[in-house]
C-alpha positions, -999 to 999 in steps of 0.1 A, spaced: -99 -309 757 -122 -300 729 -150 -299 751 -136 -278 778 -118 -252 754 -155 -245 742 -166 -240 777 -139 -221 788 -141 -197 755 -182 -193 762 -173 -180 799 -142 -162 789 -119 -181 813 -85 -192 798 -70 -219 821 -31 -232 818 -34 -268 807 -10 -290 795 -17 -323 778 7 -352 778 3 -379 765 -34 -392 781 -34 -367 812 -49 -335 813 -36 -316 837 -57 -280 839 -47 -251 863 -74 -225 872 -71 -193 887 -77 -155 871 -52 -140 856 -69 -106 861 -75 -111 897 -38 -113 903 -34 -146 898 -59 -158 927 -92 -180 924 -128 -167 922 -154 -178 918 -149 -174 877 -125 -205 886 -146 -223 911 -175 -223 886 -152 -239 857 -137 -265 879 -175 -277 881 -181 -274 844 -146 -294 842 -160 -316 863 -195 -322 845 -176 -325 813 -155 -353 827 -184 -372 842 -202 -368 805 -171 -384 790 -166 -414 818 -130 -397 826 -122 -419 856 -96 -398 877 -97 -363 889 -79 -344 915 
């Protein structure tokens, strides 16, 4: 979470996550836009997905 909070405050994207237990569950889209995704949310879903391959996270949807 750490990880991608640093992320997300360098690109100034500010997803809805919630964390329970040992799930992450993280929700992308711009608030700004309306509520839609760009590419602002495509391009953290990758970062969220490097991060998680850096840290051996073993399932993502």
């Amino acid at each position: 979470m750490e990880a991608i909070a640093q992320t997300a405050e360098e690109k100034q994207h500010h997803p809805d996550w919630c964390n329970s237990y040992n799930t992450l569950t993280v929700h992308l889209c711009s608030h700004d836009a309306g509520g839609t995704i760009t590419q602002k949310d495509i391009d953290m879903a990758s970062d969220i997905d490097a991060l998680a391959a850096r840290f051996s996270v073993v399932e993502m949807e």
